[in-house]
C-alpha positions, 0 to 999 in steps of 0.5 A: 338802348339809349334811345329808349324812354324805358331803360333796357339793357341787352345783352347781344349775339356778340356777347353770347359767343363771345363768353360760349354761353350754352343756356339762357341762364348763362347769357344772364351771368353777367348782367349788372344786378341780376341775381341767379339761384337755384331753383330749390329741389330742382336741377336749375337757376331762377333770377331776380331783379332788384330784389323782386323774386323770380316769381315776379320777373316775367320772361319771354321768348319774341314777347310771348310767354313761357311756361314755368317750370313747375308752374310758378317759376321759370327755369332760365337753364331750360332754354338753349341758345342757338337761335337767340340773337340777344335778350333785353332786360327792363327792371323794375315794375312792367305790368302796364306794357305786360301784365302780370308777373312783370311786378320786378321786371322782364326778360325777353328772349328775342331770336334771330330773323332769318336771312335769306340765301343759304347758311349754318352755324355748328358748335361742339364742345367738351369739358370737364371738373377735374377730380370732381368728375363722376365720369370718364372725361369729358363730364359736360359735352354740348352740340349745337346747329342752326341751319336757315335760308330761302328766298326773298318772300319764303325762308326756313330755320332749323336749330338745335342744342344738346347737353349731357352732363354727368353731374359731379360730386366732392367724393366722386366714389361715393353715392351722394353727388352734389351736382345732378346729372342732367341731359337737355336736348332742344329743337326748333323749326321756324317757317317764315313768309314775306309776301312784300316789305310790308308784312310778315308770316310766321310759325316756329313748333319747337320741343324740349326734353330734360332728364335729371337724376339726383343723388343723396343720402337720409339718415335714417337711425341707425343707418345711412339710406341711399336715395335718388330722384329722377325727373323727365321733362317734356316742352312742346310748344308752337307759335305763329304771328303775323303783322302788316303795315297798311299804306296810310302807316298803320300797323297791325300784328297779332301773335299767340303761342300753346305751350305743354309742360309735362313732368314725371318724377320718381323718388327712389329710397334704398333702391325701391321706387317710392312716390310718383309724381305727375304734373301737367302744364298748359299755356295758351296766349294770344295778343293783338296790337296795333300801331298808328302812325305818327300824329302830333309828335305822338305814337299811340299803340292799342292792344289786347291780350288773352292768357289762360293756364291750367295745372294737373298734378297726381301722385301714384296716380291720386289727384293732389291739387284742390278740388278734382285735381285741376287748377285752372286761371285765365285773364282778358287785358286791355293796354293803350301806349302813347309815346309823346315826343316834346321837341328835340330833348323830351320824350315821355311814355305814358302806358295803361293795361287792365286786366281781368282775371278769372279768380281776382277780378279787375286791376288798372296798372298805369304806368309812366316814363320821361327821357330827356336829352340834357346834353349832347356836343360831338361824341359826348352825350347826356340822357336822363330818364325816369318812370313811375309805374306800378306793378301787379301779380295775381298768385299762380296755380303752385302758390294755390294749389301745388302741394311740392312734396318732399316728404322723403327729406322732411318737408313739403311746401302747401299752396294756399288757395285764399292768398291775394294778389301782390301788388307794387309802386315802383319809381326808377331815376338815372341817366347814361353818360357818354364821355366822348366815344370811349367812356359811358357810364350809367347810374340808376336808382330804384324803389319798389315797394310792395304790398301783399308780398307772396313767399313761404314762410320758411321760418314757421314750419309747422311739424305734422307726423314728422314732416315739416309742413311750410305755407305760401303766404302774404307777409304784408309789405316788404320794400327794396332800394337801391342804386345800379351802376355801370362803366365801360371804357375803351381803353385802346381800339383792341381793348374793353374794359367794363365794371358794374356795381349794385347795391340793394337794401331791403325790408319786411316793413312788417318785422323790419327785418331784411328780407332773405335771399337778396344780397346788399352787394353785387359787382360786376368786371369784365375785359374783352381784349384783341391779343392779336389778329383772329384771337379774342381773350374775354374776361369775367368777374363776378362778387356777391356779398353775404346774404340772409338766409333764415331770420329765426337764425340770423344764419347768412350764406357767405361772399363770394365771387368768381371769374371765368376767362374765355380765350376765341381763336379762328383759323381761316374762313368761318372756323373758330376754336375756343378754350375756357375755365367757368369759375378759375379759382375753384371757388365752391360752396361749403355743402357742410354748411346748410346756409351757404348758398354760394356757387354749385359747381367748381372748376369747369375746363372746357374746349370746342369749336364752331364752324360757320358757312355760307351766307353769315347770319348777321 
């Protein structure tokens, strides 16, 4: 978004059909910078920005909050796309427009408006791992819809998406697999009311469920102990908002959203059921805006936001959390937003929010960003921003009190209810470059420094009764540094080309050691070419470089990168076929080695078809 003070970058409904992204962490892949991992001991992808930890990018669907998937943080694999119309990403500290847990940034799913008249959209496809297969073909199928329309004043929508994936393994025959199997299923239906121009009423009740099975094996003296685990999930959520622009130009919107987030998993060990673990999640937030007209070159926004979020969690039934097994936080803030235009050249966002919260009081986090247009003649144009801001994070209900027992592997990680809260100063500088209407490049630098840094402290475990006991704890201060760049030439009218490259330098500014999990290199290519009328080739590559793991050890997860290549065909009025390959070169980890993290899964084929009708959804 040029025209933006904050820098924003999107990644639209063009882009998500063009690469057959199925989850939001696919739509993510190929965003400069962004950085996907495992969620560990579960079948999904966290992200990372800038070096902040998922626990620190705060994630939104139409700009209210979802919940965490084991209440801490969110599982970018567990929300389908097919009613998406584009996600935004701003890096870098965001708590005064969002509160906390936007300290490294905000991902914020945006979905489509409904159109009136009537139209849909169906998607299947099928795809398999070749030898590494654990099923008959296809090992991954996935069925998607939408269904909308209406009148002028009311319209509905209705969308689903389903994925089965059997999961895969290096030994297809064994028992161990290295990839889980995992089904998904989503449906969302969204009324929509349109009294005049002016205002708006909407409600969306929206379900999830997830079935995930995990295999492997512990050695056990003198044998080799076949286990398993299995995990349900269910996500029921219901949303509604409304907003209205009064004659004199004020506009008001209020908009809230209840959220559970249930989890039953049983662990397995030698075909006997072990442990079973319980956990209940609950979301409620409400927030309340308003926007004055235009006044003096300025826009003042006013607003308030209520958040609470509660935690059960049993094992075989007993209580595992503090107390009475109940956590339980909740916050009240207040934020004002003036946006100040200085001439024709000069913007400048000046941002505030407070915050009360239940456990840890008061905080002000202030926040400011300047645009300036330095040149601009025909198609050639010049922008440059910069902003100022700090970030805040109080510790969830699992860094205090989740008790993530994996106990049948050798390990469990402790919350620990005495940890403060993170807070951060960040300050981003760059600029977009236009370079008449085929090249623009973009550059950006960034420091965030943090104090209070929370994460488990993988280093000193501490032995107890054979078990390896790990801690959530503050580690002081940490600081990561870098520079984001990006370009992207139109090379012919037929052709795209795009490249990307971030390098993030980070430190423990305790120990001075690097910090783990964060690789200094991340680059990005990608090439959208027209072959012919009707047939569209999409390229996209990926690099990381190696990256700390264990600062006892010095032990690194090695380079590597990835291509997937995306080939979209139509034949006739609203059908399309298309044919890919995620990962071309059958890049994968080495699971014999405990500190490569590279990628999961090998070669994946796939192919499939969408059908489109009636009016098109823009």
């Amino acid at each position: 978004m040029d025209d933006a003070p904050v820098r924003t970058e999107v990644v639209g409904r063009d882009e998500i059909e063009r690469t057959r992204a199925v989850t939001l962490k696919d739509a993510l892949e190929n965003v400069p910078g962004l950085q996907l991992r495992e969620v560990h001991g579960k079948s999904g992808y966290e992200v990372t920005l800038q070096g902040m930890t998922s626990d620190q990018v705060l994630v939104l669907v139409d700009g209210l909050p979802i919940t965490a998937s084991t209440g801490s943080t969110v599982d970018i694999s567990q929300y389908l796309l097919s009613a998406v119309d584009r996600v935004e990403v701003v890096k870098g500290a965001s708590s005064a427009q969002y509160g906390s847990a936007a300290i490294g940034g905000v991902i914020n799913v945006i979905t489509r408006p409904i159109q009136p008249g009537f139209s849909g959209q169906v998607t299947v496809d099928a795809g398999s791992r070749g030898s590494q297969d654990v099923s008959s073909w296809p090992t991954r199928k996935h069925g998607q819809f939408l269904l909308e329309g209406g009148s002028d004043t009311l319209r509905a929508r209705l969308s689903g998406d389903a994925v089965k994936d059997a999961g895969f393994a290096v030994n297809p025959d064994g028992w161990a697999r290295q990839g889980d199997a995992v089904e998904r299923q989503q449906v969302a239906l969204r009324l929509a009311w349109h009294p005049s121009r002016s205002g708006e009423v909407w409600a969306e009740a929206g379900t999830y469920a997830e079935d995930d099975e995990q295999r492997y094996t512990t050695y056990v003296p003198p044998n080799e102990v076949l286990q398993r685990k299995t995990e349900e999930i269910t996500r029921d959520r219901i949303a509604s908002g409304a907003r209205w622009t009064f004659e004199n130009g004020v506009s008001v919107q209020a908009k809230g959203v209840a959220e559970g987030y249930d989890s039953e998993s049983i662990e397995y060990a030698g075909g006997a059921a072990g442990s079973r673990r319980n956990a209940e999640m609950r979301m409620r937030h409400l927030t309340l805006q308003t926007d004055l007209p235009a006044w003096a070159g300025q826009l003042w926004q006013f607003g308030a936001d209520v958040h609470e979020d509660t935690l059960d969690q049993t094992v075989n039934g007993v209580p595992e959390l503090d107390g009475n097994g109940r956590a339980k936080r909740s916050s009240n803030e207040l934020f004002v937003q003036n946006d100040i235009v200085l001439g024709d050249d000069w913007e400048l966002l000046l941002g505030a929010r407070y915050q009360d919260d239940s456990d840890f009081g008061g905080h002000l986090a202030p926040k400011a960003s300047l645009k300036a247009n330095v040149y601009s003649s025909g198609d050639w144009r010049g922008v440059l921003r910069a902003s100022v801001g700090q970030g805040y994070r109080v510790p969830n209900l699992k860094e205090r009190h989740y008790r993530f027992d994996h106990s049948s592997i050798g390990y469990v990680v402790i919350g620990d209810p005495n940890l403060k809260p993170e807070s951060s100063d960040s300050v981003q500088l760059g600029g977009t470059f236009d370079f008449g209407p085929a090249v623009k490049v973009d550059a950006n630098l960034f420091y965030n420094r943090v104090k209070d840094l929370i994460q488990i402290d993988q280093d000193n475990g501490v032995p107890v009764n054979g078990i390896t006991e790990y801690r959530y704890e503050n580690v002081g201060r940490a600081r990561t540094q870098g520079l984001e760049t990006a370009v992207r030439w139109q090379a012919t009218p037929s052709l795209t080309l795009q490249a990307a490259y971030t390098r993030t330098d980070t430190e423990d500014l305790e120990t001075g050691l690097e910090l783990t999990r964060r690789p200094k290199d991340i680059a990005r290519i990608g090439l959208d070419w027209a072959a012919a009328p009707g047939t569209q080739v999409s390229v996209r590559g990926r690099y990381q470089s190696s990256e700390l793991v264990n600062t006892a050890t010095q032990g690194r997860s090695p380079a590597f990168g990835t291509v997937d290549a995306t080939v979209n065909q139509q034949f006739g009025h609203g059908l399309t076929g298309f044919l890919g390959v995620s990962n071309l070169f059958d890049r994968q980890r080495d699971f014999a080695d405990a500190n490569d993290f590279g990628p999961l899964s090998g070669r994946l084929i796939y192919l499939g078809v969408t059908y489109a009708f009636g009016k098109p959804t823009p």
